[in-house]
N, C-alpha and C positions, 0 to 999 in steps of 0.2 A: 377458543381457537387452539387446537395443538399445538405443542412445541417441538420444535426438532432436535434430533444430536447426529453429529458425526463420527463414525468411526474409520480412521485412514488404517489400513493393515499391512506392512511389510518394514521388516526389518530394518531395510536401506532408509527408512522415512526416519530412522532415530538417527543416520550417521550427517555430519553437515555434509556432505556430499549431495544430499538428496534432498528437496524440498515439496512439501505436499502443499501442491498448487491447486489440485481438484477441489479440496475443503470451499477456498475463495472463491472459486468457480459457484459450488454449488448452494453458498451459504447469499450470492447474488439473487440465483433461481428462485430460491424458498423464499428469500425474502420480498420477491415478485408479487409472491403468493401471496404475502400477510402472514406466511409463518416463520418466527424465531427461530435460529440457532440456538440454541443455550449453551452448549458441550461440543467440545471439540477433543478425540483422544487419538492417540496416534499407538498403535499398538505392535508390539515384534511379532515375526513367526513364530508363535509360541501357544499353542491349542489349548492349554490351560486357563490362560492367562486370558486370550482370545473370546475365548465362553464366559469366564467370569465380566468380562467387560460388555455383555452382548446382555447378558442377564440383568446386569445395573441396569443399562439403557431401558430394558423393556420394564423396566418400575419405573422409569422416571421420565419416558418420552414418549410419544403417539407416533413418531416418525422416524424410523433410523434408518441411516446410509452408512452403507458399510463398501470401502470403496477398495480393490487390491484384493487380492489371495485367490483370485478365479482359474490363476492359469492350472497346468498341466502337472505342474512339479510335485516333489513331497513338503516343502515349506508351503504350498498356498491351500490352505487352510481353511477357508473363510467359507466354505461349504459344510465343512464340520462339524465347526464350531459352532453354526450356524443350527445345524439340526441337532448337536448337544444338547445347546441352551433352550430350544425349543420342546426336548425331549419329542425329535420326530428322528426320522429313520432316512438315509440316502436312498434316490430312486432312481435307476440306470434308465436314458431313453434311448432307444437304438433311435428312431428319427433323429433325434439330435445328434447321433456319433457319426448319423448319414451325413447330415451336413455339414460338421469337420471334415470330414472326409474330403466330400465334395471341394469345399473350400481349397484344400491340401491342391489338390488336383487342379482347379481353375491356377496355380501357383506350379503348376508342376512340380510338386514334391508330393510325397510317400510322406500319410500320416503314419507319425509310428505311433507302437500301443499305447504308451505313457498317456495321450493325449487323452483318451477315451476314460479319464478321469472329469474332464470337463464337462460330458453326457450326464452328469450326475446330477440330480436336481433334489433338495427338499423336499420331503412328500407333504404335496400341498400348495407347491410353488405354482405361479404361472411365470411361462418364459419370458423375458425382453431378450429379443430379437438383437443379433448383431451382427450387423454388415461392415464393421471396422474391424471386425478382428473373430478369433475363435471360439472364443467364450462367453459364453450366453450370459445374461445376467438374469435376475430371479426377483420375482415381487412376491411377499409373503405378508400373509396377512395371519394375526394370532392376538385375540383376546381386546381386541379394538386396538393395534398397534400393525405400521405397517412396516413391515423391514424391506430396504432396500436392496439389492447385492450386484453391485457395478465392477466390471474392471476398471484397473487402476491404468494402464494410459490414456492422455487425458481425449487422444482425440475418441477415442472408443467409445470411455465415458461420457465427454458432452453429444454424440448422436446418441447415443442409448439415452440417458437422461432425457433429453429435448423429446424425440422419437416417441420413445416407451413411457416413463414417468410422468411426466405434465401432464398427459391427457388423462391420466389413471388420477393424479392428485387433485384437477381441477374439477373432475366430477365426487371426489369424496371431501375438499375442502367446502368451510360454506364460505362466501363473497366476504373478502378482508384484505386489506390493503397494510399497508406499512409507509409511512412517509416520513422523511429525513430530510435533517440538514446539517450541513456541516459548514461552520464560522473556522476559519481557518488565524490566528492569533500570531505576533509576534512580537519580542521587544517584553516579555512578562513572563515569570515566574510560574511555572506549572501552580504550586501550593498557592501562592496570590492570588491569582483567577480564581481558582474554585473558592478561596476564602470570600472573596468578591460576591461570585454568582451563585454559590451553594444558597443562600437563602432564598432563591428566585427560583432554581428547579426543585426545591425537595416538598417546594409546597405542591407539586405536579405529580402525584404517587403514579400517575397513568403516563407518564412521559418516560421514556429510559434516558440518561445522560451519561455519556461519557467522554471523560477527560482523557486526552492522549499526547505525552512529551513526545513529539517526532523531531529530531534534526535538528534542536533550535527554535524550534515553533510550537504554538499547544493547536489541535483539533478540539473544539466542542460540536461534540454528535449529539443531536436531538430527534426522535425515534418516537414517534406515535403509531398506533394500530387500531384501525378502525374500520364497521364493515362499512364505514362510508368516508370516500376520499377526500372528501370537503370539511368534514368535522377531524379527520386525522392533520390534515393540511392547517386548519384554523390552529388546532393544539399547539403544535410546533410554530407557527407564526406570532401563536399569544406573547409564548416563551419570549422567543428569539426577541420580539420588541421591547421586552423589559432587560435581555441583557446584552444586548447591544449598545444601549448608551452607558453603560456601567463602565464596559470595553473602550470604548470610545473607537480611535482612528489606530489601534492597536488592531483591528479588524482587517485582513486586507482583502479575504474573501470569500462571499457566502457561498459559494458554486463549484468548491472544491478546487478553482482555477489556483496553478502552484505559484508563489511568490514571483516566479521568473515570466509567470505568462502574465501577471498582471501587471509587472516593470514592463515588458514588452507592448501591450494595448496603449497603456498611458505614454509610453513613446510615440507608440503608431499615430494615435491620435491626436499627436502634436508634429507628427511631422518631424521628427525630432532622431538622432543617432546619438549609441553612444561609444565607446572603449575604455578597454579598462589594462591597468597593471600592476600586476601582480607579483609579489615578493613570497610571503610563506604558505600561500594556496596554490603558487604554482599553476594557473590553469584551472583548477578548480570551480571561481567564479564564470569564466571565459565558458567553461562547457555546462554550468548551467542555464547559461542565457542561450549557447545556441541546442539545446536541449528542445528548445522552445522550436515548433514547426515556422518557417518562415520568419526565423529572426534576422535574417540577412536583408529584412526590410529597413530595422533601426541599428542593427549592428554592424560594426565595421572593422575589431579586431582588436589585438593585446599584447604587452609585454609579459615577457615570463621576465624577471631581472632579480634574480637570486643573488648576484653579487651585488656589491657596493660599486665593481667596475661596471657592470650592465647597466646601475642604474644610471649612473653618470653617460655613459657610451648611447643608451637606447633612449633616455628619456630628458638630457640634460640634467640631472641634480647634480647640483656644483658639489666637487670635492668634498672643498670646505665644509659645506653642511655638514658633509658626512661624517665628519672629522669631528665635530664640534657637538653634533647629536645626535650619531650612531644611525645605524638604518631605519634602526624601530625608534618611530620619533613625530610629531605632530607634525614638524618640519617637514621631514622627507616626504610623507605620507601624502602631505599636501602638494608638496613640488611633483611626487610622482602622478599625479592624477593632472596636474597642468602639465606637464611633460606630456603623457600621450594627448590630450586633449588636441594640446599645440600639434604635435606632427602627425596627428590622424587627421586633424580638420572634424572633428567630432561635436555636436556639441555638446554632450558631457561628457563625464567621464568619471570612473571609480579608480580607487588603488587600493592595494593593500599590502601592509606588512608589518611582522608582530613574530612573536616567539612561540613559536607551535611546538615545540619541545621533543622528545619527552623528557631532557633534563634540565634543570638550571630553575634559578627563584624567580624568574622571568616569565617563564611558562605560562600561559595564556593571556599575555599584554601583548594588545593589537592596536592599530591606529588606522582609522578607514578614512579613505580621503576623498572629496567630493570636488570636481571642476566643473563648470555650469557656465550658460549666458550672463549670470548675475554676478560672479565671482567663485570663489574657493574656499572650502573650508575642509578640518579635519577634528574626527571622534576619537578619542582617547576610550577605550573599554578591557575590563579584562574579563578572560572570557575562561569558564569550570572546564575541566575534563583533561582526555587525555589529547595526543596528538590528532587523531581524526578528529575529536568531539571541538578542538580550537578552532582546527581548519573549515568546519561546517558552517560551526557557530560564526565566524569572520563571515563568509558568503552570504549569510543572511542577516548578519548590519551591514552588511554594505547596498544588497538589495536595497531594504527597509531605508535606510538613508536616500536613497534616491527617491523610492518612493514617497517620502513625504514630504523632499522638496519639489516633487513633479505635482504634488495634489496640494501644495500652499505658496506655491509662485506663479506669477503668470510666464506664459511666453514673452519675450524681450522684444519690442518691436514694432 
C-alpha cells in the first residue's frame, strides 16, 4: 500500500500566527483510504528550497499533497517548483484564464493580468476543477507517484479534495482500511506506561503505537492496516485486551470521549448534579465541564474565590481555618468543596486551590477537594510545570477524582 507525505507551502504557516489546519484535514481522508501519512513539511516561499523538498518527497512517497502556493502572486510558487522537480516545463491554457475571467465577472470585478499566472499548468497535469475559488489545482502523475496541487484555503481545498481526489485515488488505491484506537490515560506517568506496555506492542511489528503526553493525560494510539476490516479490527482488539488490564481503571476512555464528557455520562446516568470552586484554576475547571454539549443537565455552576475574603464571603470557610492553614491546605480544599455543595444544593462537588506560580518553592502544590452524598474528602498532589502546565494538571485530578468515586460508590438511597 502506498504511503503518503504532506507538503503545506507558505510562508505565514512558519509564523505562530498561522496554523496548517489542512494537513489534519487531509491526513483524516487518507487515512480513510488505508493510506499512511508518514511526513509532514511545512515549507517557506522559497523556490529553491520548495523543489528540493518536492524531489525528497518523490524518493520516498507514492503520494504527495502539496497544499498553498497556487494563487496569483510572485511568492506562490508551488507551480514551479513543481515542474522544476519534475524537470517538465509550465503550460499556459487560455480555457482556463477564460474561466478566471469568467469567475472575475460573475463577482463583478476586472480580472487583472497578474492573475493569468494561475492558467499555468504542468505539462502533463490533469485539472481539478474549482468552484471555490480561482485556482485550479493539478493532479500529476510521474514515475508511479502521484502529486497533488491544492490551494491552501481550506474551504477550496476540502471541495477540491472530496470532489476531484477521492474519486482519482479510490480507483488507483487497492482495497485497505486502517483501524484505530485510542485508550485515553490518566493519573500515570508518560515514561511508566510505556515501560509498562512497551513489552505488549513491540511484539506487534504490524501494529503502529503511539504514546502522546497531552494536557495531563497519556493517549495510546493503536493503528492497524489491512485489505480486510475484520483482521485490522481483530489486531488492534488483540493488542488493546492485554494492555488494558496492565492500565487498569487508569483508563477512562476507549472512544476518544474527553475526561469531561465521561464525568458528564456518569453523572447523567445517575441522575446526579454537580458544582465546583475554584481558587488557582480560576474558572478553568468550570469551563471544561460545560465545554461538554448539554452539561447544563448535571451541572449547576461555581465559585471563582481567589481570595481568602471570597472564600470565607462565597463559600463559608471559617476565618480561622484560614488563619491556621493558609488557603492552599487539605482544610480549606475540603471546606470549599462543602461550601458550594451546601449553597448550590448540588450533589457533589469539586474544589480547588494550590500554588500555580510562576514563583515561589510552593509552585505546583495543589489540594483537590471532593463533597459527595457519602461525605468529604481531599488530595494533597504536587503537580511539574509551569503556571499553565499546574493549572491544567489540577483540572484533571480533580475530574479523575470524581471520576472514580462515581464508578466505586453507589448512589445513596
Amino acid at each position: 500500500m502506498p504511503d503518503a507525505e504532506i507538503i503545506a507551502i507558505g510562508s505565514e504557516l512558519l509564523t505562530p500566527q498561522k496554523v496548517d489546519t489542512n494537513s489534519l484535514y487531509l491526513t483524516d481522508q487518507l487515512n480513510a483510504l488505508g493510506v499512511e501519512v508518514v511526513r509532514k513539511t511545512v515549507v517557506g516561499d522559497e523556490r529553491e528550497r520548495l523543489t528540493d523538498t518536492i524531489l525528497g518527497a518523490l524518493a520516498r512517497s507514492q503520494i504527495i499533497v502539496l497544499t498553498g502556493g497556487l494563487g496569483p502572486t510572485e511568492d506562490d510558487l508551488t507551480r514551479d517548483a513543481v515542474a522544476s522537480a519534475l524537470g517538465r516545463t509550465l503550460v499556459f491554457r487560455q480555457d482556463l484564464c477564460d474561466q478566471i475571467e469568467e469567475r472575475f465577472r460573475r463577482f463583478q470585478r476586472k480580472m487583472v493580468e497578474i492573475n493569468r499566472r494561475q492558467a499555468y499548468l504542468v505539462e502533463g497535469a490533469e485539472v481539478l476543477a474549482n468552484d471555490r475559488g480561482t485556482a485550479p489545482g493539478q493532479w500529476i502523475s510521474s514515475n508511479g507517484s502521484v502529486l497533488m496541487l491544492l490551494p491552501g484555503p481550506p474551504n477550496e481545498l476540502k471541495w477540491m479534495f472530496e470532489k476531484q481526489c477521492l474519486p482519482r485515488l479510490a480507483k488507483l488505491l487497492p482495497a485497505q482500511v486502517i483501524h484505530s484506537l485510542m485508550l485515553r490515560v490518566v493519573g500515570m506517568p508518560e515514561s511508566d506506561l510505556d515501560q509498562l506496555i512497551a513489552p505488549v506492542y513491540l511484539r506487534y511489528p504490524n501494529l503502529a503505537t503511539t504514546i502522546l503526553a497531552v494536557s495531563g493525560e497519556i493517549h495510546i494510539h493503536l493503528r492497524a492496516r489491512s485489505p480486510d476490516s475484520k483482521q485490522a479490527e481483530a489486531l488492534v482488539d488483540e493488542v488493546a485486551a492485554q494492555i488494558e488490564p496492565l492500565i487498569g481503571d487508569r483508563i477512562y476512555s476507549r472512544n476518544g470521549d474527553s475526561l469531561e464528557k465521561v464525568i458528564g455520562d456518569l453523572l447523567r446516568a445517575r441522575g446526579a448534579n454537580l458544582s465546583v470552586a475554584e481558587s488557582a484554576t480560576a474558572g478553568l475547571l468550570g469551563g471544561r465541564i460545560t465545554a461538554v454539549p448539554n452539561s447544563s443537565d448535571y451541572f449547576l455552576g461555581g465559585f471563582l474565590t481567589y481570595t481568602d475574603a471570597m472564600k470565607t464571603k462565597l463559600l463559608g470557610v471559617p476565618a480561622e481555618m484560614l488563619a491556621a492553614h493558609s488557603a492552599v491546605s487539605e482544610a480549606v480544599a475540603k471546606a470549599m468543596a462543602e461550601g458550594a455543595r451546601e449553597r448550590t444544593g448540588s450533589d457533589y462537588a469539586l474544589s480547588i486551590t494550590g500554588y500555580a506560580g510562576p514563583d515561589g518553592e510552593k509552585v505546583g502544590l495543589v489540594f483537590i477537594g471532593l463533597a459527595t452524598p457519602n461525605g468529604s474528602e481531599a488530595r494533597r498532589v504536587q503537580l511539574p510545570g509551569d503556571r499553565e502546565r499546574v493549572r491544567a494538571f489540577s483540572t484533571n485530578t480533580a475530574l479523575d477524582l470524581l471520576r472514580r468515586n462515581l464508578l466505586t460508590t453507589d448512589t445513596p438511597g
